[in-house]
Steps between C-alpha positions, in 0.01 A plus 500: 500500500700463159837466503541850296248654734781372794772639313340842420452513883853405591651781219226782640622457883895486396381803271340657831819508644768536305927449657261378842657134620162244484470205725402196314326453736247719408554434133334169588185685642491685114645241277349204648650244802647252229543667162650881627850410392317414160340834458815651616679393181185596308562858625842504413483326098116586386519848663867540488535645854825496665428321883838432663507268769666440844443308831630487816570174745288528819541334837226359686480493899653159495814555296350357162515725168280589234537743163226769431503638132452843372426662205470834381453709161736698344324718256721586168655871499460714191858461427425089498201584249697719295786253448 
C-alpha cells in the first residue's frame, strides 16, 4: 500500500469519527505498525485536519509503567471557516 493510500485511510477513520478519543493503537492497524505516526502528520499538513493528541501512563501487574497515545479529530466549525 502507498504511503498516500495509508494516509487517506488514517484521515477517512478520524473522519468516521469525529471529537471520538483513538487508540494508537489501532492507528497502527490503519496507518501501518512502523510509519502511523508518519501518516498521522500527513493527515494533519497535506489534508489540514486538526488531530489533537493525549496519552495516559498505565501500570502493569508488576508495578512497571507504560504511555498509550490518543488521537482524535476535531472537525473545523463554520465560524472557524468563516474567519
Amino acid at each position: 500500500m502507498s504511503q498516500d493510500t495509508l494516509t487517506d485511510a488514517v484521515a477517512a477513520l478520524f473522519r468516521s469519527r469525529p471529537h471520538e478519543w483513538i487508540d494508537a493503537r489501532e492507528l497502527m492497524t490503519v496507518g501501518g505498525n512502523c510509519a502511523w505516526r508518519s501518516r498521522v502528520s500527513n493527515a494533519r499538513t497535506q489534508q489540514r485536519m486538526r488531530i489533537d493528541n493525549r496519552w495516559e501512563v498505565m501500570t502493569r501487574p508488576d508495578g512497571s509503567t507504560y504511555r498509550v497515545s490518543y488521537y482524535r479529530y476535531v472537525p473545523e466549525t463554520l465560524l472557524e471557516v468563516a474567519a
